[in-house]
C-alpha positions in Angstrom: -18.7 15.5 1.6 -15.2 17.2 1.2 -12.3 14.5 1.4 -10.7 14.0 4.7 -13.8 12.6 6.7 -14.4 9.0 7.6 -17.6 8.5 7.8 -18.2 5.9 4.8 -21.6 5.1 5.6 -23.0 8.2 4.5 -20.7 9.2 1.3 -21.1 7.4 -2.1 -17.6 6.8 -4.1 -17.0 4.4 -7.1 -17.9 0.8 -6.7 -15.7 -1.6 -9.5 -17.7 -4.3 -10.6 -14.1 -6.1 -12.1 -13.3 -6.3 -8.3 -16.0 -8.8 -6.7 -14.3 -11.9 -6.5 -10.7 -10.7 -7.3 -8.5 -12.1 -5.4 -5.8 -9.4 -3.4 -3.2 -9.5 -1.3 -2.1 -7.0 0.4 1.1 -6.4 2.7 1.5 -4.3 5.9 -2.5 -4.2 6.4 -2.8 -4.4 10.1 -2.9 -0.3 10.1 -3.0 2.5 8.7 -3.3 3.0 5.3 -2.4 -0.8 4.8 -5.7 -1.4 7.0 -7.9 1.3 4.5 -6.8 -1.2 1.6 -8.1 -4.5 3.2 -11.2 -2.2 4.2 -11.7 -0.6 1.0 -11.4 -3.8 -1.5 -13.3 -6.3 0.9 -16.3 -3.5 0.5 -15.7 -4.0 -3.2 -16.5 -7.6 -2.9 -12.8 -9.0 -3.5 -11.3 -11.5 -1.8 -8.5 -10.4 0.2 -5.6 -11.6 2.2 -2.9 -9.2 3.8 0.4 -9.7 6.0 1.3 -7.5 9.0 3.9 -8.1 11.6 0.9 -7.1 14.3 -0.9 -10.3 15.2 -2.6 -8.7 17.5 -3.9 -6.2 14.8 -4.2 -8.2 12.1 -6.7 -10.7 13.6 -8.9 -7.3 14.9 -8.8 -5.9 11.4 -10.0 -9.3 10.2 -13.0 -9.7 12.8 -13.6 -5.7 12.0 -14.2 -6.5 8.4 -15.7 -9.6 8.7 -18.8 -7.8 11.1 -19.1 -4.7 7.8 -18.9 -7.4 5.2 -20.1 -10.6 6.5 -16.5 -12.4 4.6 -13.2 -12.2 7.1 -10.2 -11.3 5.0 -7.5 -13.6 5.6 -4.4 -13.0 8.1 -1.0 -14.2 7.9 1.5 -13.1 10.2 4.5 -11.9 8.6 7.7 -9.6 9.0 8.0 -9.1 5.8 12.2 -8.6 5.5 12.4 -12.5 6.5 12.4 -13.0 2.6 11.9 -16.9 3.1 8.5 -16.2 5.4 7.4 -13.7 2.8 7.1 -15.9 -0.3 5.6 -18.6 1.7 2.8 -16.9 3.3 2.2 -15.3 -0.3 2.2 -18.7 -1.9 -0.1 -19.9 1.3 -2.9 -16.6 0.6 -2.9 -17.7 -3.4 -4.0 -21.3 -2.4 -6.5 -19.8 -0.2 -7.7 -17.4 -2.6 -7.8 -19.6 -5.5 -6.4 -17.0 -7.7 -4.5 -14.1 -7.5 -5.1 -11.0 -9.6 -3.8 -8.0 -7.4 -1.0 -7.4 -5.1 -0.5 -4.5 -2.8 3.1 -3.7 -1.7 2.5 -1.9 1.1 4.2 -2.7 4.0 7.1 0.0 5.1 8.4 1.9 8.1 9.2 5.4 8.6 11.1 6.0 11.2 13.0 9.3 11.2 16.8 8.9 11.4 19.5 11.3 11.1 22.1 10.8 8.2 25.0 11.3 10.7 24.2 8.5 13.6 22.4 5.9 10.5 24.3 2.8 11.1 24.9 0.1 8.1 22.5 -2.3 9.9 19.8 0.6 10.4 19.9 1.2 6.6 19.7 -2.5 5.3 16.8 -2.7 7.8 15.3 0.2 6.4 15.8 -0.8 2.8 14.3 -4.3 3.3 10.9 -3.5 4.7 10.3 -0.6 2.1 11.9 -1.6 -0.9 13.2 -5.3 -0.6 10.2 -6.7 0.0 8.4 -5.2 -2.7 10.5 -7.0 -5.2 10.4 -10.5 -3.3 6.8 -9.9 -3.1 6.0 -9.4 -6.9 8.4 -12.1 -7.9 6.9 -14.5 -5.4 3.5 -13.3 -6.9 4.2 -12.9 -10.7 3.8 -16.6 -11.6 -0.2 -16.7 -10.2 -0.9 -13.3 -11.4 0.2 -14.6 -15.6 -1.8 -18.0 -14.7 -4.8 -15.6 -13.9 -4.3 -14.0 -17.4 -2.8 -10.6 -16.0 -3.5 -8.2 -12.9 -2.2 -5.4 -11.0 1.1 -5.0 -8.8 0.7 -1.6 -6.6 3.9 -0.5 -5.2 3.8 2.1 -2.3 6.1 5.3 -2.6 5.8 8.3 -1.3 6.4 12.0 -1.8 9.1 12.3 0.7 11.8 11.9 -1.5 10.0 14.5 -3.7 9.6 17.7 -1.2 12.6 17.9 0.7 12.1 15.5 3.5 15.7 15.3 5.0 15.2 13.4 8.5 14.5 9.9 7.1 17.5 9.5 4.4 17.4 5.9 4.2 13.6 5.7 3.6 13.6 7.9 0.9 16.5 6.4 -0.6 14.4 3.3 -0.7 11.1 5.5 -1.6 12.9 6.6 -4.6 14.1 3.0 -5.5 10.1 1.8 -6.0 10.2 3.9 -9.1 13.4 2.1 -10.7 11.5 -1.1 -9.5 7.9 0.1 -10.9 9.5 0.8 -14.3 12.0 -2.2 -14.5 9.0 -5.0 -13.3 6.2 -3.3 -15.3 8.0 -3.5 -18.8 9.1 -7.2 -17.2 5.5 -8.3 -16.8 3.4 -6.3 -19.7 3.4 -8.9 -22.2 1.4 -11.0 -19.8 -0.8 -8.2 -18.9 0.0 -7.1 -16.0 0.1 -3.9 -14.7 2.9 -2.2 -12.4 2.2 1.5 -11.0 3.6 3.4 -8.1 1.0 5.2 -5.5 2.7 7.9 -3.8 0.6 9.1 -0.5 1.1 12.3 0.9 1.2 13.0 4.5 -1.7 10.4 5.6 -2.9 11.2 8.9 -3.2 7.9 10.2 -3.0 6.8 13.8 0.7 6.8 14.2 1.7 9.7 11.7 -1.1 11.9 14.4 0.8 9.5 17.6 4.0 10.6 16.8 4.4 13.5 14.2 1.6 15.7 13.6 1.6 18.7 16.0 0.5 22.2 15.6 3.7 23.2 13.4 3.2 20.0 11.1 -0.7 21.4 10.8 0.4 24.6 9.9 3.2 23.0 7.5 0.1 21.1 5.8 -1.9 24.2 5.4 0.9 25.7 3.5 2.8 23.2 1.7 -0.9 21.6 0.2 -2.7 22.9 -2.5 -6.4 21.5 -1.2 -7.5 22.1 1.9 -8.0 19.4 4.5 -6.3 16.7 5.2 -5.0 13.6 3.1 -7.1 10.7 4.6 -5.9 6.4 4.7 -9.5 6.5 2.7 -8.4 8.6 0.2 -5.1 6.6 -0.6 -7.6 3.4 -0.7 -9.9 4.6 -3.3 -6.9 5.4 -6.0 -5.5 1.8 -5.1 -9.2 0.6 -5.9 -9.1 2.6 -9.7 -5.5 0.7 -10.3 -6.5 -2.6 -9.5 -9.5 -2.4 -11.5 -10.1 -2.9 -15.0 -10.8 0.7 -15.4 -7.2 1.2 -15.0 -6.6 -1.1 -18.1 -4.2 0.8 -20.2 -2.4 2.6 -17.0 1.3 0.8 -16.3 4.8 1.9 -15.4 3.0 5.5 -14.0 3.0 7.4 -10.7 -0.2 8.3 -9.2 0.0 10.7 -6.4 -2.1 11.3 -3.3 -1.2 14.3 -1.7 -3.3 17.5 -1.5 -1.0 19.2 -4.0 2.5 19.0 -2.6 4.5 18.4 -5.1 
C-alpha cells in the first residue's frame, strides 16, 4: 500500500524486537505527529510515557491506545517551556517506567509570524517550546539513559529552514538550532552510548497543518515541490523515529534523517 494511507490494520511495516519493554518518553504527544509516536512505539511493545499541554487530548490518546494495545501509555500534563515542570514530570515518567532508554523531543509550535511585527516576547516563546526544551529535556533525561547502559535522544527539526520557508522566522531559527544541539549533545553523550539524531518531517498533513494551512494552492505546492507522490503522513514520520530508537540504528549518531517526499 503506497505511503500516505492510515489504515494500519491492513499494511505490514517493520516490527523491532529491541523495542518491547523499552522504556520512551515522548514530548508534545497529545497530536499530531507527537500522537503517531506514542501510537507507533506502544504497538512495538515499549513502554511509553509522553507530555502535552492538551489534557484533554492526552488522556483520549491514552484511553485510545490503551483499547489497540491493551497497556495505557502514561500522561503527564506539561507546557513544556516551564523548564522546572519539564524535568520533573520527566523524572516522574522514569520512576514510572523503571528505566529510560528513548527520548522523543517532539513538542514545538508553528505558528506563522511575520519578521516585521515578531515581538521579543513572541520570539523567546517561540524559541523555548522548539528548541529550549529539547535541551532541558535531554539533560534532564541523560543521567537514566547512561544508568540504562545507553539509548536514543530524537530531536524534531524540520525542513522549513531548508526550502525557503519565510513566514515563520523565529521557528526556523530555532529549527535550525536542533542541528547545533544534535551535534554538540551527541559527541557529549557517545562515550556512554547514546545516540543523538535529528528527524526532519516534511509537510505532515496532520489535523491542524489540513485545519489551518493546506488548501488547494498548498496541494498544488506539494505536488510540485515533492519528488514522490502522495502525501507525507504523521505514520510515516513514526516509523523512521521507530528505526532510530532501535538497536538497528546502532552505529547511526549526530545524523539528519529526513521525512519529506523529496523536498529538499
Amino acid at each position: 500500500m503506497a505511503s500516505g494511507t492510515t489504515d494500519l490494520d491492513n499494511v505490514t511495516y517493520a516490527m523491532y524486537p529491541s523495542l518491547k519493554g523499552r522504556g520512551v518518553i515522548i514530548t508534545g504527544g497529545a497530536s499530531g505527529i507527537g500522537r503517531a509516536f506514542v501510537e507507533a512505539f506502544a504497538q512495538q511493545g515499549a513502554k511509553v510515557a509522553f507530555l502535552d499541554l492538551d489534557v484533554e487530548a492526552g488522556a483520549a490518546v491514552s484511553d485510545t491506545v490503551a483499547a489497540k494495545t491493551g497497556e495505557a501509555p502514561a500522561f503527564y500534563p506539561c507546557d513544556v517551556t516551564h523548564t522546572d515542570l519539564l524535568t520533573a514530570r520527566i523524572a516522574e515518567a522514569i520512576k514510572e517506567l523503571g528505566e529510560l532508554n528513548v527520548l522523543v523531543n517532539n513538542a514545538a509550535n508553528d505558528a506563522r509570524h511575520t519578521y516585521d511585527t515578531l515581538t521579543p516576547g513572541g520570539w523567546d516563546e517561540t524559541i523555548a517550546v522548539n528548541l529550549k526544551h529539547q535541551f532541558f529535556a535531554t539533560q534532564a533525561a541523560a543521567p537514566a539513559l547512561i544508568e540504562a547502559g545507553g539509548g536514543s535522544v530524537i530531536c524534531l527539526g524540520s525542513i522549513a529552514w531548508l526550502n525557503n520557508t519565510s513566514d515563520m522566522v523565529a521557528y526556523t531559527t530555532a529549527k535550525a538550532g536542533v542541528h547545533g544541539l544534535v551535534r554538540t549533545m551527541a559527541r557529549l553523550l557517545g562515550a556512554h552510548h547514546i545516540r543523538v539524531n535529528a528527524l526532519l518531517p516534511g509537510w505532515t498533513m496532520t489535523e491542524r497543518q489540513r485545519a489551518l494551512w493546506v488548501d488547494a494552492e498548498a496541494e498544488r505546492e506539494l505536488d510540485v515541490a515533492q519528488a514522490l507522490p502522495g502525501r507525507v503522513m504523521p505514520e510515516d514520520v513514526a516509523r523512521m523515529a521507530l528505526f532510530l530508537a532501535a538497536d538497528d540504528s546502532a552505529m547511526c549518531t549526530q545524523q539528519t534523517f529526513v521525512v519529506d517526499g523529496g523536498w529538499v
